[in-house]
N, C-alpha and C positions, 0 to 999 in steps of 0.2 A: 722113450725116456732118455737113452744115448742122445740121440740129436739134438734134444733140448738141450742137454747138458751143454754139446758141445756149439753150437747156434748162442748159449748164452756167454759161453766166453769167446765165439766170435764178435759178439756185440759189444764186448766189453772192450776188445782192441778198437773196434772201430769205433768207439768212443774218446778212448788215446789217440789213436790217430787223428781224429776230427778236432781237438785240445790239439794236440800239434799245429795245425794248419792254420787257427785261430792264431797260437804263438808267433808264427812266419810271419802271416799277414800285418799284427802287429810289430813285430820286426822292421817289415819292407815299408811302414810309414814310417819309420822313427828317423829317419833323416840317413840310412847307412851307406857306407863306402860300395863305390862297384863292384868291389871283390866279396864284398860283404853280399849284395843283391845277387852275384852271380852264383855262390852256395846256398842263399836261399831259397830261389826259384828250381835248383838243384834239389833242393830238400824237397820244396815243397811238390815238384814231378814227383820225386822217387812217393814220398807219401802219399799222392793222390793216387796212382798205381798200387800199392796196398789196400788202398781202401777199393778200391775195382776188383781185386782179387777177394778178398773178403766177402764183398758183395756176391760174386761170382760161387764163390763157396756158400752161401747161406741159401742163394738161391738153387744152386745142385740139391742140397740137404732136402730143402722144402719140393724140390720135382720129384723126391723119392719118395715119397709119403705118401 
C-alpha cells in the first residue's frame, strides 16, 4: 500500500518533468538566442536525468515486491 502511495507521486513528477521537456523543446524551436539554447539544452540534460532517476526508483520499488 506504502509503495503504491509513493510509485504514485513518483509518477506524478514524472509527468512534471515530461511537461517540462515538452516546454524546452517548444522553446528551442521558437527562434532563441545561443545563450538562450545553451540553458536549455542545460535544462533540458538536467531534466532528462531526473526522469532516469525516477525511473530507476519506481523500478527498485517494483523488484521489491
Amino acid at each position: 500500500m506504502l509503495d503504491e502511495i509513493i510509485i504514485e507521486k513518483l509518477l506524478g513528477k514524472r509527468d512534471l518533468y515530461l511537461n517540462t521537456l515538452k516546454h524546452i523543446e517548444f522553446q528551442l524551436v521558437t527562434d532563441p538566442s545561443d545563450d538562450e539554447i545553451n540553458e536549455l539544452e542545460k535544462l533540458k540534460t538536467s531534466t532528462i536525468n531526473e526522469l532516469k532517476k525516477i525511473e530507476q526508483e519506481i523500478s527498485f520499488i517494483n523488484s521489491e515486491k
